[in-house]
C-alpha positions as CSV (number, residue, x, y, z in Angstrom):
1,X,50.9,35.8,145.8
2,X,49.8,37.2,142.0
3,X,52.0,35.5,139.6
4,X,54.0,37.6,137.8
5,X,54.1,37.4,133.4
6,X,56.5,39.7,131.2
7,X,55.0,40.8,128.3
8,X,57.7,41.4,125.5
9,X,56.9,42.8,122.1
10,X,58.4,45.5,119.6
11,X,55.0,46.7,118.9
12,X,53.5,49.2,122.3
13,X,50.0,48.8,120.9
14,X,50.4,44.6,121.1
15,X,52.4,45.0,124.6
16,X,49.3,47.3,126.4
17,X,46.6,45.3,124.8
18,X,47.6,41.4,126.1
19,X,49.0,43.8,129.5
20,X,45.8,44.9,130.5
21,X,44.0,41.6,129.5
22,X,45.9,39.6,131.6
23,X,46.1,42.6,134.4
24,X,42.2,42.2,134.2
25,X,43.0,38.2,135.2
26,X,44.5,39.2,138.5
27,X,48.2,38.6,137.3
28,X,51.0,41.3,138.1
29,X,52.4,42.2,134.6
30,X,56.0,43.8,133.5
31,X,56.5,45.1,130.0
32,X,59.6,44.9,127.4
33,X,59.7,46.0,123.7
34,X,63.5,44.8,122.9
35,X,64.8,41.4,123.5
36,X,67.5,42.8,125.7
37,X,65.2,44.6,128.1
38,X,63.7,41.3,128.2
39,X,66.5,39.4,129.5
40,X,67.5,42.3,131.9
41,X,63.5,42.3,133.1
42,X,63.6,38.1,133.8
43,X,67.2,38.7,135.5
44,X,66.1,41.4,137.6
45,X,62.8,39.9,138.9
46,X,62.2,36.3,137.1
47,X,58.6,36.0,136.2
48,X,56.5,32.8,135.9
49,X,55.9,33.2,132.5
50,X,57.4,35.8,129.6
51,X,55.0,36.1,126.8
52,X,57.4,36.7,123.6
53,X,57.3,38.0,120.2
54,X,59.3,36.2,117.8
55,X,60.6,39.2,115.7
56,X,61.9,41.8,118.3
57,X,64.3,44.8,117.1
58,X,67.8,44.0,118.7
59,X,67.6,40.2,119.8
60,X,64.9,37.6,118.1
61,X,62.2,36.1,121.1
62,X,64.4,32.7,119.8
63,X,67.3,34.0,121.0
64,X,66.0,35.3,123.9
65,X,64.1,31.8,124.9
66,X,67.4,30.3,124.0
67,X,69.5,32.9,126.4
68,X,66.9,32.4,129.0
69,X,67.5,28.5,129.2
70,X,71.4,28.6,128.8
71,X,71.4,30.6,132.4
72,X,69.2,28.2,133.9
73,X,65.7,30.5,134.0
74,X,62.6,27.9,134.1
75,X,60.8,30.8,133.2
76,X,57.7,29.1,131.3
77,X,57.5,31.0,127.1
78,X,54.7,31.5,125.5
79,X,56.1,32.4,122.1
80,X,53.7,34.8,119.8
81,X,54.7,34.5,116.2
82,X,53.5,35.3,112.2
83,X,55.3,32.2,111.2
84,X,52.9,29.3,111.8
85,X,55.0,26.4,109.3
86,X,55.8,23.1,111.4
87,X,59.8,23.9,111.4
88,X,59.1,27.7,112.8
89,X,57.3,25.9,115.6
90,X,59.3,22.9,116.5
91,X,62.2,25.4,116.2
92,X,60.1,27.5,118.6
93,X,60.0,24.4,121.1
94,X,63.5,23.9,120.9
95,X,64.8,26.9,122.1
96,X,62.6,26.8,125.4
97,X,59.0,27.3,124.8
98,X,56.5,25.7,125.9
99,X,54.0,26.9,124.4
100,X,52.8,29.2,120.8
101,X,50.4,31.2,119.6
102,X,50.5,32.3,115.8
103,X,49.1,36.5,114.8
104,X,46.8,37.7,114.6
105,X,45.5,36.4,118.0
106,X,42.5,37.1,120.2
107,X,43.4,38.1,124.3
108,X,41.0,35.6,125.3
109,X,43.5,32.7,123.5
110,X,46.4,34.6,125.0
111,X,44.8,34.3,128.6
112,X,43.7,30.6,128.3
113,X,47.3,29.4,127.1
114,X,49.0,31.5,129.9
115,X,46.8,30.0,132.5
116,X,46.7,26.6,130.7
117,X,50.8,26.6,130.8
118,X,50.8,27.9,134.4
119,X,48.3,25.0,135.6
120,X,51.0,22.6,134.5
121,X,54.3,24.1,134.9
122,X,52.9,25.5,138.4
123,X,50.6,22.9,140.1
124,X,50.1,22.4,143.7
125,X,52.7,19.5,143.9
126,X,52.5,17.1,146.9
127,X,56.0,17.2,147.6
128,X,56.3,13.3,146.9
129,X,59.4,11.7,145.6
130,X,58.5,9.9,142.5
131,X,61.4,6.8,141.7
132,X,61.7,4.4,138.7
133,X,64.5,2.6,137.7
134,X,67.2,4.7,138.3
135,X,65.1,7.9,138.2
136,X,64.3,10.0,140.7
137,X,61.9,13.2,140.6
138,X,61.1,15.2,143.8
139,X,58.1,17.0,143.2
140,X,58.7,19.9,146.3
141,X,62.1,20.6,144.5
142,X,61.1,20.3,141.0
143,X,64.1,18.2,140.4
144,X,65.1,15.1,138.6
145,X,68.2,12.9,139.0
146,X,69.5,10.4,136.9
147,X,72.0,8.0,139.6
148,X,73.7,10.6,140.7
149,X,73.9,13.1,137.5
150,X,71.1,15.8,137.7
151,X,68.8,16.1,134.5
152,X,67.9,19.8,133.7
153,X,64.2,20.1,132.5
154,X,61.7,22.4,131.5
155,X,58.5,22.7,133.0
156,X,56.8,20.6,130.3
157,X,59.5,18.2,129.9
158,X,59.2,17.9,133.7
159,X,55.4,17.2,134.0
160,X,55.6,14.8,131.4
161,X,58.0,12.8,132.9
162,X,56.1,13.0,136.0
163,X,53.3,12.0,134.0
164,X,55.2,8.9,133.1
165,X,56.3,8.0,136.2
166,X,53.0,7.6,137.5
167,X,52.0,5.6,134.7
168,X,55.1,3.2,134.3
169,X,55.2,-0.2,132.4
170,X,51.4,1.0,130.7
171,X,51.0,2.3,127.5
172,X,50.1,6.0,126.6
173,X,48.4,7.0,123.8
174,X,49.4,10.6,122.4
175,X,45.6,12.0,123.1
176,X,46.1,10.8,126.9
177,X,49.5,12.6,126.8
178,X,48.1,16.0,125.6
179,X,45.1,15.5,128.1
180,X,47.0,15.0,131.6
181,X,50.7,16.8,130.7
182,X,49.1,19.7,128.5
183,X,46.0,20.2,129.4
184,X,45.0,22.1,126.7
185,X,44.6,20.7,122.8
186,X,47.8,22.4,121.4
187,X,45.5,23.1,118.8
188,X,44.9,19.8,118.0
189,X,48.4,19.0,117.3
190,X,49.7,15.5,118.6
191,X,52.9,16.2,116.7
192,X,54.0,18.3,120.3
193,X,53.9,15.3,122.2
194,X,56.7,13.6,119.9
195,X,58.6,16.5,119.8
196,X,59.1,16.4,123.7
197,X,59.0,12.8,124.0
198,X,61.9,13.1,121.6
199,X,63.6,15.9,123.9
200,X,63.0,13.9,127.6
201,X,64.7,10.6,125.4
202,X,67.6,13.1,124.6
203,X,68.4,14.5,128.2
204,X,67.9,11.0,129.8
205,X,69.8,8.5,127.5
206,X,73.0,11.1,128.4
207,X,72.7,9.3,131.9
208,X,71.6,5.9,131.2
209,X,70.0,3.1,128.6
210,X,66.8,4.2,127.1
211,X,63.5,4.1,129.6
212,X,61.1,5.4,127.2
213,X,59.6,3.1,124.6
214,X,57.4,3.8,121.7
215,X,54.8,1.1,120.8
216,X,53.6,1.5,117.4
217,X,50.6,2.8,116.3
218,X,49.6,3.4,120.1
219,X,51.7,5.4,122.1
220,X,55.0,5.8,124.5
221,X,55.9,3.3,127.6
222,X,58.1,3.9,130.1
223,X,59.9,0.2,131.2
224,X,63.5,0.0,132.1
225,X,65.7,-1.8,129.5
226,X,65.8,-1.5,126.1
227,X,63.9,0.9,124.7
């Protein structure tokens, strides 16, 4: 089955150029130019992935990524943006992305992130159960559990956990991180990797003492006890 992406952006020019590039890729493409449509589009037939302008006419893309997650859509983001300053793209990250690209932009980058994002939010999973501790991540159901409290993650957050969990008690650098969860360079920017270590830590601390360590000067661990 084609995997479906949503292609939201004010501008119709931008919206039929990365449509037809990604059409070309064998993908089955929907189209919004307002942030509401957007939401009404991902409602009425979630895609795997919404591309999304930052700076949309009625609601901002942030505010739509942010919608998006508070009604439990695991929709993957790829956010497209002008602003390209480290706080417009951590904020970016925060409200659900998973992914940026700053403008102007070449279709060939667009395709490669989209793919690169679907490899790792959408992999052929085993449909092992995957335990440490008191964690528990089932692969076939794309869920985590923390004892007996459910932990909601994205699909990045939930790949690198996986990515943890089959790599406890060993330390990971931040290039190995990018390498295995991302699979794509980020552009060369480590600083993702601590920004969703730092969101996993969040979500699992709520349920439990610290699992994930950071060693300095060489990467992240995941041991149970004090971290």
């Amino acid at each position: 089955m084609s995997q479906r992406i949503l292609v939201v952006d004010d501008e119709p020019s931008i919206v039929d150029a990365v449509a037809t590039a990604l059409r070309y890729e064998g993908f089955e493409v929907d189209e919004a130019t307002a942030g509401r449509d957007a939401l009404r589009a991902v409602a009425e037939r979630e895609p795997d992935l919404v591309v999304l302008d930052w700076m949309l006419p009625d609601l901002e893309g942030i505010e739509v990524g942010r919608r998006m997650r508070e009604r439990g859509f695991k929709t993957a983001i790829l956010f497209l943006t002008a602003k390209d300053t480290v706080e417009n793209k951590v904020e970016a990250l925060r409200a659900g992305g998973d992914d940026y690209v700053t403008k102007p932009f070449s279709l060939a980058e667009i395709v490669a992130r989209v793919q690169a994002i679907l490899r790792r939010t959408q992999s052929d999973l085993p449909g092992d159960t995957l335990t440490f501790a008191d964690l528990v991540l089932d692969e076939q159901r794309h869920e985590v559990f923390r004892g007996d409290a459910r932990v909601e993650l994205t699909g990045t957050e939930f790949n690198l956990l996986r990515y943890f969990m089959l790599n406890p008690r060993r330390v990971l650098s931040k290039h190995q991180i990018l390498q295995n969860v991302w699979r794509y360079d980020f552009g060369g920017n480590s600083n993702v990797v601590e920004t969703y270590v730092s969101y996993l830590r969040r979500k699992l601390n709520k349920h439990g003492p610290p699992l994930i360590r950071t060693v300095r000067q060489a990467g992240y661990m995941l041991e149970a006890g004090d971290a």
